[in-house]
C-alpha positions in Angstrom: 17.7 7.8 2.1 16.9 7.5 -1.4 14.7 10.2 -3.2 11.3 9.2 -3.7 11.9 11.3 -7.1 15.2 9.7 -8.2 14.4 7.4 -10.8 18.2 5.7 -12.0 18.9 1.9 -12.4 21.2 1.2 -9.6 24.3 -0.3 -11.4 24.0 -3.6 -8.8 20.9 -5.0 -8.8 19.3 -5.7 -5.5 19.0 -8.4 -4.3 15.0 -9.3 -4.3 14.4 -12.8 -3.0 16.1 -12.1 0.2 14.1 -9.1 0.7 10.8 -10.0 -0.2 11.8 -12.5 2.0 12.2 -10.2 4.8 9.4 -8.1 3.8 6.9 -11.1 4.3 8.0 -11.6 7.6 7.8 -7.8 8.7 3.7 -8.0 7.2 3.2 -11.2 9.0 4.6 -9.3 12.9 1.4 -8.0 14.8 -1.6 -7.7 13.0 -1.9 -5.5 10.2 -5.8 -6.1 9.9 -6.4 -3.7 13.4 -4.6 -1.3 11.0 -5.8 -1.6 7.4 -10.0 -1.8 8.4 -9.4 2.1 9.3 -8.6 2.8 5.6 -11.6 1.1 4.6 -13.3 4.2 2.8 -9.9 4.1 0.3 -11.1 1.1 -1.2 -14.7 2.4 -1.7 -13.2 5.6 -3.1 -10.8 4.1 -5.4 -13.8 1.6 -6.9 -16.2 4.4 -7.1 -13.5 6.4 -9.3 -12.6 3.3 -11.5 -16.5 3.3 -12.3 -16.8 -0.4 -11.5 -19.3 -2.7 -13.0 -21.2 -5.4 -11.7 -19.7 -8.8 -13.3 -16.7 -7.3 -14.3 -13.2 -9.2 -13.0 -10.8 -7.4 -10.4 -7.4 -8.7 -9.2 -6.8 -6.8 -6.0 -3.1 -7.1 -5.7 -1.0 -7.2 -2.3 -4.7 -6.7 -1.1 -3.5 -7.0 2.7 -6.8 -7.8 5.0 -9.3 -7.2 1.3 -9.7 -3.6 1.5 -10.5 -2.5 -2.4 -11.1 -6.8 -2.7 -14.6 -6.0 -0.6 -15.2 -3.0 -2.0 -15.1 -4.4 -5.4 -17.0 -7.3 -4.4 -20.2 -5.6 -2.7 -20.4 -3.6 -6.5 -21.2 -7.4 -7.4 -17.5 -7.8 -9.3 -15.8 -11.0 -9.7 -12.9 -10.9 -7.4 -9.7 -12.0 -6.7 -7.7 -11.4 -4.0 -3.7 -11.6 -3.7 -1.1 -11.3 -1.2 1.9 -13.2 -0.1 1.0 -13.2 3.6 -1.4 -15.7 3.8 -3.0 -14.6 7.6 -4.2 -11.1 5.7 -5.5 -12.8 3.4 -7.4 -15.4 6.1 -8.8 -12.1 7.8 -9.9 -11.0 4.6 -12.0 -14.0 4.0 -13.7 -14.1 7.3 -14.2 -10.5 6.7 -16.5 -11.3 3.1 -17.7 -14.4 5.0 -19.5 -12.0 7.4 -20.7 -10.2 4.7 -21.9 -13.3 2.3 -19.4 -12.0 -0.2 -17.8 -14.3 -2.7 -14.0 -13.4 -2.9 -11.6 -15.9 -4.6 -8.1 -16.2 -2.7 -4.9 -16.5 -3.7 -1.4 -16.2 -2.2 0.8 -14.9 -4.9 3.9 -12.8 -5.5 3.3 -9.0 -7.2 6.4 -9.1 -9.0 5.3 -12.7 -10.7 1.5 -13.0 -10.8 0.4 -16.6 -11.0 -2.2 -15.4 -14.3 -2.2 -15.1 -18.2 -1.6 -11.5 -19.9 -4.7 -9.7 -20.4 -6.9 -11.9 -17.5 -8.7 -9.0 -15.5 -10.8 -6.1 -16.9 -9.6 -3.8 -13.7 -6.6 -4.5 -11.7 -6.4 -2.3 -8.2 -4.4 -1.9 -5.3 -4.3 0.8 -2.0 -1.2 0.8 -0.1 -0.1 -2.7 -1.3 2.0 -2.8 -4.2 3.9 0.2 -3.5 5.9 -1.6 -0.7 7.2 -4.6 -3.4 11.4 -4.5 -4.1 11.2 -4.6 -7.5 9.0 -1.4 -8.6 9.7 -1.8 -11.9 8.8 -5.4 -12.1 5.5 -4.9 -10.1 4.1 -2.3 -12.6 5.1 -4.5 -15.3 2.7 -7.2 -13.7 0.1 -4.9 -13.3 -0.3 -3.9 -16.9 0.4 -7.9 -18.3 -2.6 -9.4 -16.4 -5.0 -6.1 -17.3 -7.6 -6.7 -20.7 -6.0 -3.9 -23.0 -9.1 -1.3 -22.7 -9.0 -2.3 -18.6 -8.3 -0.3 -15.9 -5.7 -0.1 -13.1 -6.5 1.5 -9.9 -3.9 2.5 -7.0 -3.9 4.1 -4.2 -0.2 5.1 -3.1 0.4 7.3 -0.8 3.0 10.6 -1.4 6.6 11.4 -0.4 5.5 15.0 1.3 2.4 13.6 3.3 2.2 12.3 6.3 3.0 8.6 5.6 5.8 9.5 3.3 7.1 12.0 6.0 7.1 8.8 8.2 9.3 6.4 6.0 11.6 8.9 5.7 11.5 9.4 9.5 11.9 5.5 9.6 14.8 5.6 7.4 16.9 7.7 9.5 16.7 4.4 12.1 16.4 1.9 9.7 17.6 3.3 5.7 16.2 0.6 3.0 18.6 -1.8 1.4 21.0 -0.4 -1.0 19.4 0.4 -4.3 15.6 0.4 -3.4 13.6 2.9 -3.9 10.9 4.1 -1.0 7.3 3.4 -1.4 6.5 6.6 -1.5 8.1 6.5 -5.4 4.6 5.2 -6.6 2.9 8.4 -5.4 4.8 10.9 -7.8 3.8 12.0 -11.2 6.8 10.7 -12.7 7.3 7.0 -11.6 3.9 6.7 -13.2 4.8 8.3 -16.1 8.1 5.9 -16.5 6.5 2.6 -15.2 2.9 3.2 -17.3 3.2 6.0 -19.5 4.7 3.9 -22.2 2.4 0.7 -21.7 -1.3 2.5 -21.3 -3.4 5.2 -23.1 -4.2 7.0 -19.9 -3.0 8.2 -16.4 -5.4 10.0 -14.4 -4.3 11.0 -11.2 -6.3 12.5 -8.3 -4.5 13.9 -5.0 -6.5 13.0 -2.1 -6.6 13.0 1.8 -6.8 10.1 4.2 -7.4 11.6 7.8 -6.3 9.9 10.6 -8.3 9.3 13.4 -7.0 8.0 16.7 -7.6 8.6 20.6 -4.3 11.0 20.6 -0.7 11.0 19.1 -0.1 8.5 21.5 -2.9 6.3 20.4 -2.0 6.2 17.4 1.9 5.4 18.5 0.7 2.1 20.6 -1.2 1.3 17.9 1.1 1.2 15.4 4.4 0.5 17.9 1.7 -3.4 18.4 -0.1 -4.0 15.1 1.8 -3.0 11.9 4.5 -5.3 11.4 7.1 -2.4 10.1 6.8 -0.4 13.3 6.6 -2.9 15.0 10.1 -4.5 13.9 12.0 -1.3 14.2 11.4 -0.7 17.4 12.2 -4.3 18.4 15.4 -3.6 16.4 16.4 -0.5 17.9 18.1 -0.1 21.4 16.4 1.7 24.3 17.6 5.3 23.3 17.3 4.8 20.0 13.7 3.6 20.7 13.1 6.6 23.0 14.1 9.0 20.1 12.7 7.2 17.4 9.3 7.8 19.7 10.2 11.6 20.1 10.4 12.2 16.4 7.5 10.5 15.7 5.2 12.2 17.8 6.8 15.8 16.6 5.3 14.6 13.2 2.4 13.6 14.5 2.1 17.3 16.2 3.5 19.4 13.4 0.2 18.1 11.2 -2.3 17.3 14.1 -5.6 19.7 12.8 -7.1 18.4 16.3 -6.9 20.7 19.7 -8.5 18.7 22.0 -6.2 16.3 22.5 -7.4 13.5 19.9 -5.0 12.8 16.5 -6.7 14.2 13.5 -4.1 14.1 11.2 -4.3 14.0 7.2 -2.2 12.2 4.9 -1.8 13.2 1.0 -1.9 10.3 -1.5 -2.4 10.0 -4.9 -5.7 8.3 -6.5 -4.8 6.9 -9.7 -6.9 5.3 -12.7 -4.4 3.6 -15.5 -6.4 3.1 -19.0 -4.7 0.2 -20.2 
């Protein structure tokens, strides 16, 4: 598996249609949305730390089931929210519906952003962008539709936590296509450095815990194993003792950071909260 730390060109260029292609239909498996409401306080972090102002314009991008997108939008921000699996984004709306929120929505592409340069005064995203192909591309994206004096706010999670601990788990069963870096790349100090650095006056970076909470390690296995679409694919992928070992090293993850000892999953997982002056 690629390290999340290597930052080369590879000398044949991936190739991205097919798997965004691929990718789409891995987010639209199971439901992502029994997933993404636990990571709810992310968003509210991430908006709090961006300083957000009321009638200011946010793109959430690759906003899944409108995380950061409601968040923005209950501190009275004009918002619109992005992906390129349209039933995340029909969750989200039904979530702001509930709410009375007003939430624009839009499918749309993070590597080719349907809007002008310079449209949005803050551009965010938590655990979205970080999965797109073309890393490169997407951070280019970012900083084209951001006002110059806006602000970019992610929330990617790291190679050593617990999430970046699982992909490369994942990628002993399943390694990513040839020339790709892992998501994990956008929670280092230096892809940020190499994809912004050169394009934006500032790069504050705050490393921060997400704790997950579940029933047990198990719980939290048959949660994931039914809902998020890139579990949920692998093990559909994989045959029976490959499944059965796939489970085993999971779970040894799970119990190597578990902080609970009564039987319940309390388990943190690094990532880095990141504010881009543009």
């Amino acid at each position: 598996m690629t390290d999340a730390t290597t930052l080369h060109t590879p000398s044949t260029a991936p190739d991205y249609a097919a798997i965004k292609t691929r990718q789409q239909a891995v987010w639209s498996a199971g439901d992502y949305a029994r997933i993404g409401v636990t990571l709810q306080i992310v968003g509210e972090q991430l908006c709090e730390a961006m300083d957000l102002r009321s009638g200011q314009t946010v793109l959430d991008v690759a906003a899944g089931n409108g995380n950061a997108s409601l968040a923005a939008a209950r501190r009275f921000c004009k918002v619109v929210s992005t992906d390129y699996v349209d039933a995340l984004l029909a969750n989200s709306a039904r979530r702001a519906e509930a709410e009375g929120l007003a939430i624009d929505y839009q499918q749309a592409d993070a590597e080719n952003l349907p809007f002008p340069e310079a449209t949005f005064d803050n551009v965010v995203s938590t655990y979205g962008v970080m999965f797109t192909p073309d890393q490169a591309q997407a951070a280019a994206e970012l900083i084209r539709v951001c006002k110059p004096g806006g602000k970019i706010g992610l929330a990617n999670w790291t190679p050593q936590g617990f999430i970046g601990q699982l992909f490369k788990t994942i990628g002993r069963y399943m390694p990513p296509p040839a020339g790709v870096k892992p998501p994990s790349a956008w929670g280092t100090q230096a892809f940020l450095e190499e994809c912004f650095g050169p394009h934006t006056t500032k790069i504050g970076v705050t490393s921060r815990q997400f704790v997950f909470r579940y029933q047990s390690p198990q719980h939290w296995l048959d949660m994931f194993r039914t809902y998020y679409g890139p579990t949920l694919k692998l093990f559909e992928a994989l045959d029976d003792g490959a499944r059965q070992a796939l489970r085993t090293d999971i779970l040894a993850l799970i119990d190597s950071l578990n902080r609970a000892t009564d039987g319940t999953m309390v388990v943190p997982s690094e990532y880095l909260e990141v504010v881009i002056t543009r």
